[in-house]
Structures are given as C-alpha cells and as structure tokens.
N, CA and C of each residue as an Amber inpcrd file, in Angstrom:
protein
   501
 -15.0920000  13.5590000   1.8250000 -14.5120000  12.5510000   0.9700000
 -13.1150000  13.0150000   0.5230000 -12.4750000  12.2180000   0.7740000
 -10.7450000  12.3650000   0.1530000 -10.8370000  12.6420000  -1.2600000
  -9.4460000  13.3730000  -2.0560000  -9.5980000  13.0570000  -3.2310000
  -7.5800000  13.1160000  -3.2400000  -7.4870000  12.9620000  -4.4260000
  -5.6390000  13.0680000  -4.8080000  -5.9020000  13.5560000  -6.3140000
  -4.8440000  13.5650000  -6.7330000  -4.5360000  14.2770000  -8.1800000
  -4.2270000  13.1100000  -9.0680000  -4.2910000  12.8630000 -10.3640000
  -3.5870000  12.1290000 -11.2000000  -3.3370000  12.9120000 -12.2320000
  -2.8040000  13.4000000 -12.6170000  -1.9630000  14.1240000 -13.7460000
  -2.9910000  15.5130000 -13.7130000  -2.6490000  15.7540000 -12.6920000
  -3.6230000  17.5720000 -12.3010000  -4.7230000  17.2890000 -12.0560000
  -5.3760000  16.3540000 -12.1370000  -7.0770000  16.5940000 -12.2790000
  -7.2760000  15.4650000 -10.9350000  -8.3550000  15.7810000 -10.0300000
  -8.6700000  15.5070000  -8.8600000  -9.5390000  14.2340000  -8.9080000
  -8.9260000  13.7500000  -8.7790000  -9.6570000  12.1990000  -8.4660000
 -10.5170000  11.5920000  -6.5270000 -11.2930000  10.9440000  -6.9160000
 -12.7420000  10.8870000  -5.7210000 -12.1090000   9.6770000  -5.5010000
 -11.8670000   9.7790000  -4.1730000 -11.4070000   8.2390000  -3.1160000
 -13.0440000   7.9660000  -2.3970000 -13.1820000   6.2930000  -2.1570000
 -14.0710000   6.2360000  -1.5200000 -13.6170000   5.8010000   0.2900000
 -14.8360000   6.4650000   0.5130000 -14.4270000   6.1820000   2.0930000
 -13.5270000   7.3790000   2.6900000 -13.1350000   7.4940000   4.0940000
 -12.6080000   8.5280000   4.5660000 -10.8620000   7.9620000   4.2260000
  -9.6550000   8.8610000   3.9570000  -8.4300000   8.3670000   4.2330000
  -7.6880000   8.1150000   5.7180000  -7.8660000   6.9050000   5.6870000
  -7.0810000   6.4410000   7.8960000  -6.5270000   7.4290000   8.0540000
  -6.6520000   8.0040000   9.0660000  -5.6870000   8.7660000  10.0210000
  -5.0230000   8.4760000  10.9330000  -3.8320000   9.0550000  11.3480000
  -2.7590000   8.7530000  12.0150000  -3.6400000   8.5710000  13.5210000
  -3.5280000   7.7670000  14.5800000  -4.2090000   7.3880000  16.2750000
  -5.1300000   6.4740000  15.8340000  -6.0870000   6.2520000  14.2210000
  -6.8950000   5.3390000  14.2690000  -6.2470000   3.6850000  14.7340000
  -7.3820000   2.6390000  14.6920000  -6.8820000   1.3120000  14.6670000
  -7.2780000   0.9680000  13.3690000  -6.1710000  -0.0110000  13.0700000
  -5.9860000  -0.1540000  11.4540000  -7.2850000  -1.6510000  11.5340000
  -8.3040000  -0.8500000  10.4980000  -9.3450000  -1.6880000  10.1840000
  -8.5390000  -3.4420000   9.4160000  -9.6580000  -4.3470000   9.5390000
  -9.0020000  -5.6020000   9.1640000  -8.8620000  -5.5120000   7.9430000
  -8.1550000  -6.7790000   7.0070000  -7.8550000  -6.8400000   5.7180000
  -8.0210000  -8.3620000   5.5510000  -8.2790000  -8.6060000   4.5920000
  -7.5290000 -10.0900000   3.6360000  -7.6450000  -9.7110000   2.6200000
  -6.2880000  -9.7440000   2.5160000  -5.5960000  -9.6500000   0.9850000
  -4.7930000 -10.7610000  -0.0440000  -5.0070000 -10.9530000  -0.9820000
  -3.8970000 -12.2290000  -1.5470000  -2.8580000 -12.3910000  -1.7070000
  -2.0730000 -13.4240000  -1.1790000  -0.7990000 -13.7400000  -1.6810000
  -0.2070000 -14.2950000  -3.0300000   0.9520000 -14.4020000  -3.4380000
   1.3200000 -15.0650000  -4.4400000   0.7110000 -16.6290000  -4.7680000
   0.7200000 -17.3460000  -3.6970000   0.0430000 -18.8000000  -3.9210000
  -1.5760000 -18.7410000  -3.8050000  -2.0450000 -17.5790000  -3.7000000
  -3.5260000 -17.1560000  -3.4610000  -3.9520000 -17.5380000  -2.0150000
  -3.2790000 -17.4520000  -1.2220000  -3.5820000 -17.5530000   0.2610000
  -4.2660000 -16.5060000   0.3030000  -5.0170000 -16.6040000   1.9550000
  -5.0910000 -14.9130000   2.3120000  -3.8670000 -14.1730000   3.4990000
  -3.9120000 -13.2230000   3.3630000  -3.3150000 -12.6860000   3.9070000
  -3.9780000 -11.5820000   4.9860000  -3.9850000 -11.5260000   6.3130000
  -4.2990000 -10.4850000   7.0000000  -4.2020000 -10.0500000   7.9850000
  -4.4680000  -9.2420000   8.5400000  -4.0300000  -7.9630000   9.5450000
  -3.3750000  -8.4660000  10.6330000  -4.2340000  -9.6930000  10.6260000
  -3.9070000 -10.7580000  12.4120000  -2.3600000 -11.3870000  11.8570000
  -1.7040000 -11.2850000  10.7520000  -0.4900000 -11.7780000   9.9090000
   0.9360000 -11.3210000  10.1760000  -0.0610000  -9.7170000  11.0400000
   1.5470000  -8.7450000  10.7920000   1.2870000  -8.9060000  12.3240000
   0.7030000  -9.3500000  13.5700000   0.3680000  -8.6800000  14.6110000
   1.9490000  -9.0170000  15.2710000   2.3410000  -8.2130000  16.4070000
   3.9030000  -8.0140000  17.1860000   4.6920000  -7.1910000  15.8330000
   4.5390000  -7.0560000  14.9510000   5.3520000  -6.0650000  13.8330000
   5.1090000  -4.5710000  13.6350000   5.8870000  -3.8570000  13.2090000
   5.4820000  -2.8650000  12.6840000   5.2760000  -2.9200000  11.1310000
   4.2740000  -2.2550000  10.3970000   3.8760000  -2.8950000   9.4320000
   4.1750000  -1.7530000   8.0640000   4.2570000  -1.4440000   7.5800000
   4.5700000  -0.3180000   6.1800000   3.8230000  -1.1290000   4.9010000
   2.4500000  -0.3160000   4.8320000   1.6200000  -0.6130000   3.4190000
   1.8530000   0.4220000   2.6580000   2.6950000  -0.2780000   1.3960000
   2.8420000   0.8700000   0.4080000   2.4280000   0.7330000  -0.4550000
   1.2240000   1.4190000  -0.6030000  -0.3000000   1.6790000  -1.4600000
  -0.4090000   1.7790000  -2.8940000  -0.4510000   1.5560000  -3.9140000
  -0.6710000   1.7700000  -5.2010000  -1.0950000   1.4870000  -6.2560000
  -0.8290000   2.3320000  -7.4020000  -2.3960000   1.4440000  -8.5770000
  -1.8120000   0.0350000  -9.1460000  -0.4340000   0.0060000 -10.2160000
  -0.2580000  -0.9820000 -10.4870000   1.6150000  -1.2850000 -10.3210000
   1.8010000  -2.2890000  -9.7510000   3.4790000  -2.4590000 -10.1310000
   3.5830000  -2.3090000 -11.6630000   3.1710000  -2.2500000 -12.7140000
   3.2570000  -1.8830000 -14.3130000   3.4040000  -0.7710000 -14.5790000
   3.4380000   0.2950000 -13.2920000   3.9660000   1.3230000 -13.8690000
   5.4400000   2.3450000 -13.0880000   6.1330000   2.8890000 -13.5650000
   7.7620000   3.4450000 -13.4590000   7.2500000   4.0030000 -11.7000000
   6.2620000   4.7040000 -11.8330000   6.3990000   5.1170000 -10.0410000
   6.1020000   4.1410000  -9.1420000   5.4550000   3.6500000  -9.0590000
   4.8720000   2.6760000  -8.5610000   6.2770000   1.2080000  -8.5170000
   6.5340000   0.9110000  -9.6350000   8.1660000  -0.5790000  -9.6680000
   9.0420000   0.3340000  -8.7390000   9.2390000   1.7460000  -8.6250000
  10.0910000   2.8790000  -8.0480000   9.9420000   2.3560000  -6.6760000
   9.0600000   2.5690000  -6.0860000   8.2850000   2.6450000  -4.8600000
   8.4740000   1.0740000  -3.9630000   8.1470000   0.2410000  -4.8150000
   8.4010000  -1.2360000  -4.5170000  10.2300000  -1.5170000  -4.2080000
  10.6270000  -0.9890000  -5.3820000  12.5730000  -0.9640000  -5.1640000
  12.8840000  -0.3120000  -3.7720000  12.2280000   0.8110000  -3.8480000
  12.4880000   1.6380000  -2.7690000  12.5720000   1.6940000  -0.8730000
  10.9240000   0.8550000  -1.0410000  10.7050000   0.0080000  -0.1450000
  11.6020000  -1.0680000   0.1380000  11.7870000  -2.2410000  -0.4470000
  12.4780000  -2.9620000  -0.9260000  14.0290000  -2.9710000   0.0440000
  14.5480000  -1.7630000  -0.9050000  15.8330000  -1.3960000  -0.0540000
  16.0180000  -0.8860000   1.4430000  15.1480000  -0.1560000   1.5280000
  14.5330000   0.5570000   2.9350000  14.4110000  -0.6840000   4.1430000
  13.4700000  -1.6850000   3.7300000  13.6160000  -2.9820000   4.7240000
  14.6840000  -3.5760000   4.7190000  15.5010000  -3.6050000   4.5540000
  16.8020000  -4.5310000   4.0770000  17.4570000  -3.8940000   5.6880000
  17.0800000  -2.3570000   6.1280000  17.6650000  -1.9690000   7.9770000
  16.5600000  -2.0720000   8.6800000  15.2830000  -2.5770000   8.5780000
  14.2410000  -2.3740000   9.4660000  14.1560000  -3.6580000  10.2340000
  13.7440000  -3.3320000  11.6400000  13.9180000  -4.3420000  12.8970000
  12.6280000  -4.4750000  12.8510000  12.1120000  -5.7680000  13.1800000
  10.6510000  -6.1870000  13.4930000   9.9800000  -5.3490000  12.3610000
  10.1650000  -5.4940000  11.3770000   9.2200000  -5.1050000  10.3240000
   8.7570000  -5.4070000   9.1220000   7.3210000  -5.5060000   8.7390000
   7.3730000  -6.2480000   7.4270000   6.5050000  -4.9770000   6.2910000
   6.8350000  -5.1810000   5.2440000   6.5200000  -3.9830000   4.0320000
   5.5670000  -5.0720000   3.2430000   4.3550000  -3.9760000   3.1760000
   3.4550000  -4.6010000   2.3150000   3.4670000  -3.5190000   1.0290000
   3.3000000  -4.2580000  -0.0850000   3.0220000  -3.7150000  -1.5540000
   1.4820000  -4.0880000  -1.8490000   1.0300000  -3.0070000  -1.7760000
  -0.4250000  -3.3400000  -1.8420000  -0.9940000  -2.5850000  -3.1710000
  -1.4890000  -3.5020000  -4.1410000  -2.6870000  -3.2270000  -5.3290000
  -3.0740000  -4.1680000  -5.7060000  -4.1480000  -3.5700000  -7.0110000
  -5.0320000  -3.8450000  -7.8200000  -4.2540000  -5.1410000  -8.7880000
  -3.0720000  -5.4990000  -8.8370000  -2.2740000  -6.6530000  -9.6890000
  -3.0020000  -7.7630000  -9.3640000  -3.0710000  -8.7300000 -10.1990000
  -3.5730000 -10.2480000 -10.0590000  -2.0090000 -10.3980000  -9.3580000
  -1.8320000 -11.5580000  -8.3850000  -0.7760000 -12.2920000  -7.7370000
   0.1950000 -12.4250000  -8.6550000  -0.4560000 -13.3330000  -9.8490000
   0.6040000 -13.5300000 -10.7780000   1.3530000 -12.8790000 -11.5250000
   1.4350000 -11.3930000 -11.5250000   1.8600000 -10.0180000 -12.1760000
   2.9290000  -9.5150000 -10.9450000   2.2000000  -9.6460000  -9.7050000
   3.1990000  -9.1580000  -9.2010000   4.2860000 -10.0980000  -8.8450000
   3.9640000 -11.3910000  -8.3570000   5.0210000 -12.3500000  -8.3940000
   6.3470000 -12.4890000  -9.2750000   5.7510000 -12.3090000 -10.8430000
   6.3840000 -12.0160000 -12.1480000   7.6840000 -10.9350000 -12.1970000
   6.6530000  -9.5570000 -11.2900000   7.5410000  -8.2430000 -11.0330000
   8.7420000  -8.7420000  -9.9830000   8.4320000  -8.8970000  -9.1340000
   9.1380000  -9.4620000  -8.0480000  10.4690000 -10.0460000  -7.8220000
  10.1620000 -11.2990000  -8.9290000  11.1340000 -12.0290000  -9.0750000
  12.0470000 -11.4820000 -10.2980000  11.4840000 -10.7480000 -11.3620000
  12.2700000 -10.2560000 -12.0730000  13.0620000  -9.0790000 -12.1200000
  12.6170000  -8.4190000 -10.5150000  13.5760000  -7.4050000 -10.0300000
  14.2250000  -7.8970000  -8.7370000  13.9440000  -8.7930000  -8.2190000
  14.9860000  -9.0960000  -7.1180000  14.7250000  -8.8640000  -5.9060000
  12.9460000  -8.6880000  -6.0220000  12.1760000  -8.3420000  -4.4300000
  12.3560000  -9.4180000  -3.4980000  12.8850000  -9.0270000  -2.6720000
  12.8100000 -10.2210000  -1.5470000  12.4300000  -9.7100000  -0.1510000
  12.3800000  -8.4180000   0.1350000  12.2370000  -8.0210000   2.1010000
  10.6180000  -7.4700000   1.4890000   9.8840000  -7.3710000   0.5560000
   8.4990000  -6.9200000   0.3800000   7.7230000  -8.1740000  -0.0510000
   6.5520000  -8.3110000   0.7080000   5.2410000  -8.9250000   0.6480000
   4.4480000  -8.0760000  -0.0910000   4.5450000  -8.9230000  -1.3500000
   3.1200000  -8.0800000  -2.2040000   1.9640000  -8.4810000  -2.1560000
   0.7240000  -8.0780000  -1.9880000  -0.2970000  -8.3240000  -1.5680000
  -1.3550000  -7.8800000  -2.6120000  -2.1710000  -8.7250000  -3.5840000
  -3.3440000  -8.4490000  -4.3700000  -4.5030000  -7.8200000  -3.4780000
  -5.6400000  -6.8770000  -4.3410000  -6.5810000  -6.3000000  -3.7030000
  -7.5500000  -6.6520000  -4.7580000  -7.6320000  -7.8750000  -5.7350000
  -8.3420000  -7.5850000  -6.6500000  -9.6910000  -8.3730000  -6.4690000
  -9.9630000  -9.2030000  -5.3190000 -10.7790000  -9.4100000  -5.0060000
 -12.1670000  -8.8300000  -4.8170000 -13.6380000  -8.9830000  -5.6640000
 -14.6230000  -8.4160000  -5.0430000 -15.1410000  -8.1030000  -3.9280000
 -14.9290000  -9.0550000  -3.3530000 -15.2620000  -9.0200000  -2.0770000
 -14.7530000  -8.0580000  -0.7240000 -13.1140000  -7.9430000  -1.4050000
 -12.6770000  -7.0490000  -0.3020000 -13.1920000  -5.4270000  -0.1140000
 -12.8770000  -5.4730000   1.1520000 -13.3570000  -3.6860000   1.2350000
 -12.3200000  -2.8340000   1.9580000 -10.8250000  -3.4280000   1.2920000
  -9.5430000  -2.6540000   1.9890000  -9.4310000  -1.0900000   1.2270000
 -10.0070000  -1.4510000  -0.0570000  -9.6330000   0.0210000  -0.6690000
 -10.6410000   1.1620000   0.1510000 -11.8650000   1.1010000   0.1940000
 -12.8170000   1.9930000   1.0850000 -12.6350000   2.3140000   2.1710000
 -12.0100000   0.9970000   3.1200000 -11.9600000   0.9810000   4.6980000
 -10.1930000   2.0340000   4.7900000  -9.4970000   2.0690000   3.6180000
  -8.9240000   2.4970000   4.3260000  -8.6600000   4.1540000   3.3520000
  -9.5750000   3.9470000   2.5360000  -9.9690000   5.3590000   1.7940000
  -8.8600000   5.6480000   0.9910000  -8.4650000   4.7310000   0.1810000
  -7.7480000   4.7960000  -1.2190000  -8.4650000   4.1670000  -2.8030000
  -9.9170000   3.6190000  -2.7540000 -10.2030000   3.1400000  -3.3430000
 -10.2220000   3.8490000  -4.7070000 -10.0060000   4.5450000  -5.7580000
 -10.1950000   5.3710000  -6.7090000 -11.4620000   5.2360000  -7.3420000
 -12.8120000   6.3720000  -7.3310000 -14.0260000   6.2280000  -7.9440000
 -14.2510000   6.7020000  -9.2310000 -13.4990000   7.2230000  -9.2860000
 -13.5620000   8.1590000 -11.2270000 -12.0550000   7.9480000 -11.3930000
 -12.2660000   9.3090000 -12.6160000 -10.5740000   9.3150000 -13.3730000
 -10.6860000   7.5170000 -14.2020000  -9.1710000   8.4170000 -14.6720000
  -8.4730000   7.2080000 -15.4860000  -8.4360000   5.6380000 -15.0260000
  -7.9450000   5.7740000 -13.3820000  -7.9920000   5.0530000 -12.7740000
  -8.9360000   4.3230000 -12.2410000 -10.0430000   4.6550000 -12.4670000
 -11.0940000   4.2790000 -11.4280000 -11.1890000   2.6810000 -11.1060000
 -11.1180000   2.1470000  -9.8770000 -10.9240000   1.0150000  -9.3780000
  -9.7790000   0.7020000  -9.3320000  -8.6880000   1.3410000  -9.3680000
  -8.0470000   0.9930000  -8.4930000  -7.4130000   1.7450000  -7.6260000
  -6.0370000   1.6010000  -6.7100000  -5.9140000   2.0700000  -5.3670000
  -4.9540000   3.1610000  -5.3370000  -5.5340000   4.6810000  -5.1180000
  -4.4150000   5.3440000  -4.9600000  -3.2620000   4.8080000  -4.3830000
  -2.4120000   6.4060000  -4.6000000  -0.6550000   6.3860000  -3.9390000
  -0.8020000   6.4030000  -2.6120000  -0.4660000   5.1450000  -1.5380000
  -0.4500000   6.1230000   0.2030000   0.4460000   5.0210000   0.4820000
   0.9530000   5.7220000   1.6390000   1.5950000   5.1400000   2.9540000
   1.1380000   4.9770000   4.1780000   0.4020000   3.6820000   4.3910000
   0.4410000   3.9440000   5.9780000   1.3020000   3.2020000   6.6660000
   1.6540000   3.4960000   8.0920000   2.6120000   2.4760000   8.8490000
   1.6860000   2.1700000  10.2370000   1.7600000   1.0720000  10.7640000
   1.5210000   0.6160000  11.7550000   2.3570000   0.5570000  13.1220000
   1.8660000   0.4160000  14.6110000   2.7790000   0.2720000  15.1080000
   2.1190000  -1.5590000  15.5110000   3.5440000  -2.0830000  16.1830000
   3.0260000  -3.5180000  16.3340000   1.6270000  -3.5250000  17.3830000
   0.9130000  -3.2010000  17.5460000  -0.4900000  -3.1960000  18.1760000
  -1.4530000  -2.9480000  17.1470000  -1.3700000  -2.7430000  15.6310000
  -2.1000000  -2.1980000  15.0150000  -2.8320000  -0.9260000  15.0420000
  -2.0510000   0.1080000  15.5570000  -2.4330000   1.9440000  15.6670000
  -1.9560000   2.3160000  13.8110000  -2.7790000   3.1130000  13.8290000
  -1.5130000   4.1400000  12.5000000  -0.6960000   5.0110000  12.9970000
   0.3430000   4.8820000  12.9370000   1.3750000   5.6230000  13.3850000
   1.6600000   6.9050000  12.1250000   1.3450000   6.6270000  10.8230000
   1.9690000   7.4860000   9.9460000   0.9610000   7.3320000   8.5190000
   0.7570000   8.2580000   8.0650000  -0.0820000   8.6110000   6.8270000
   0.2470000   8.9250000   5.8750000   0.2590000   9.0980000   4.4660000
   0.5110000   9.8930000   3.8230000  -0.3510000   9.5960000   2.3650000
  -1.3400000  10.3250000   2.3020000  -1.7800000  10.1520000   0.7850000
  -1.4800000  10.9860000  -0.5200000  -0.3620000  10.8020000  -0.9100000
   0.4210000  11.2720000  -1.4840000  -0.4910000  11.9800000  -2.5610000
  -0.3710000  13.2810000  -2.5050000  -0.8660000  13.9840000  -3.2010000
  -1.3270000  14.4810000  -4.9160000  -0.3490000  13.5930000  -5.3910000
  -0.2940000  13.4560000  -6.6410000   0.1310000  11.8960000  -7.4620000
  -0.5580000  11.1710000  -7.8390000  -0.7670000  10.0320000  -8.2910000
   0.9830000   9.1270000  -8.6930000   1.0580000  10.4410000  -9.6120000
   2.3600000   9.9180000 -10.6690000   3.2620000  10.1610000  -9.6850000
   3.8850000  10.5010000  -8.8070000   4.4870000  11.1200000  -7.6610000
   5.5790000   9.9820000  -6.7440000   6.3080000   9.8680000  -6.7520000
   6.2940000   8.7610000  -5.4320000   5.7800000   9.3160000  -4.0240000
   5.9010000   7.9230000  -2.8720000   6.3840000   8.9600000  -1.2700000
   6.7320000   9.2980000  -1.1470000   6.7720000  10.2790000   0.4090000
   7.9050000  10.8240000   0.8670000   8.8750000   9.4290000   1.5290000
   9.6380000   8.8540000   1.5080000  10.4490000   7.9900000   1.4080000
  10.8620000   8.1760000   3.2330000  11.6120000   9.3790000   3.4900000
  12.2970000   9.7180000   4.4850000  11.4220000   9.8730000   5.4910000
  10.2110000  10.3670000   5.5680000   9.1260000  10.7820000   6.5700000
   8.5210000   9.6330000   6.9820000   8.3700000   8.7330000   6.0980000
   7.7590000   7.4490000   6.4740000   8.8650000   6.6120000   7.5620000
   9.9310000   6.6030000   7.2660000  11.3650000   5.8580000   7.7230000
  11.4570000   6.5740000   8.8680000  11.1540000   8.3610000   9.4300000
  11.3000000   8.5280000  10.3140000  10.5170000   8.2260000  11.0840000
   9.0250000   7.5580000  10.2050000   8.1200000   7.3670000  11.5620000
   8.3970000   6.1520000  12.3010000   9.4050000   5.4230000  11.6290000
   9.3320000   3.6650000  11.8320000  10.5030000   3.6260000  12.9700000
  10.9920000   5.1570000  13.6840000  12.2380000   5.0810000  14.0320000
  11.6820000   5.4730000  15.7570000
C-alpha cells in the first residue's frame, strides 16, 4: 500500500499508486456543468492529471497556475485538475484566477473509484477522503508515461520532470 506525508506524518493511500508502462484505468469525472467527463474524452491527446486535495489551498491554486501556464506551449495536450472540490468551487477558482488551458475535473462523486484505481485516495490523516498530491501523464494511447506521487502533501510537483516527460 502507498502512503505520502502530510506535514511529516505518513498518510495510507488506497489502492496501489499507477505506475509508469501501466494502461491508465477508466474515469468519469465531473465537469463544471456536471457533465461527465472521461478517459475516452482525452483519447489522440496526451493527457497531464494534476492530482490534489483541494484548489482552497496555496499549494494546490500554485499547482493549477502552474499547470495553467505550462499548457499555454503544449501541442496536442490537455491538463486535468483533478479533486475532491464540488464543480462549483472550482469553476469559482478558475474564473477568478484566469484558468483557461486547465480542465478541472470533480472527484466528489460516491460512486467513483478514480481515487483507489489510481492509488491517491487518502484513508486516514487530516485529510482522509480526499486525493493526494500526484502527477500522472499519459501518452495519446492511454499508457502512463510519467508518475510522480509527490512525496510530501504541502509540497508542490516537480514541475520540470513532468514537462520533460511530455517532450
């Protein structure tokens, strides 16, 4: 079982964390108008899910900007912002920072099983229920090309490692 850190202390992911050669298990996730959104959505793209607990907090709005700017040079590619936010929180964030090259995507659905399947789900800690820090990237066939479960909660990505995988 995976685990990550949140402010030193080791937090229990459920499910194994994807690894880089797997095929990226399916998703539906929500959109802003409460559509679904999923896997068959991004297919011919390369895809960048950037994983986290809530846009409400400084690493995490970081991470979204970051992304954000990062797609603004990416060819055939779309950036997902993926958490635990109701639609309408992140929509809110979005527009009041000026997101436009990131698709944010709700996970707050019962039903879904993206946090387990792809082994960020958070089971204890502070957090519990919602979705660790990770990066994965896709290639347009749906492989994982790139991983990263960022080791420490409060933390951002590695920013540059991810960008080199997309290259």
């Amino acid at each position: 079982m995976a685990t990550t850190l949140f402010q030193g202390t080791p937090v229990t992911l459920a499910g194994e964390f994807i690894q880089k050669g797997a095929q990226a298990p399916d998703f539906s996730l929500v959109k802003g108008d409460l559509s679904s959104f999923t896997l068959a959505d991004t297919k011919g793209k390369y895809v960048v899910l950037n994983i986290f607990p809530s846009m409400d907090t400084g690493v995490c709005a970081a991470s979204v900007r970051k992304f954000n700017q990062l797609a603004a040079g990416m060819e055939n590619t779309l950036v997902l912002a993926i958490s635990k936010d109701l639609p309408f929180a992140q929509g809110r964030f979005c527009t009041a920072e000026g997101i436009e090259r990131v698709i944010p995507l709700s996970d707050y659905r019962y039903t879904s099983t993206f946090g387990k399947d792809y082994g960020v789900l958070m089971t204890d800690g502070p957090l519990c229920g919602l979705l660790a820090r990770a990066v994965v990237i896709l290639n347009p066939e749906g492989k994982v090309i790139y991983t990263q479960l960022v080791p420490e909660i409060v933390e951002e990505p590695d920013y540059e490692a991810a960008l080199a995988a997309l290259k």
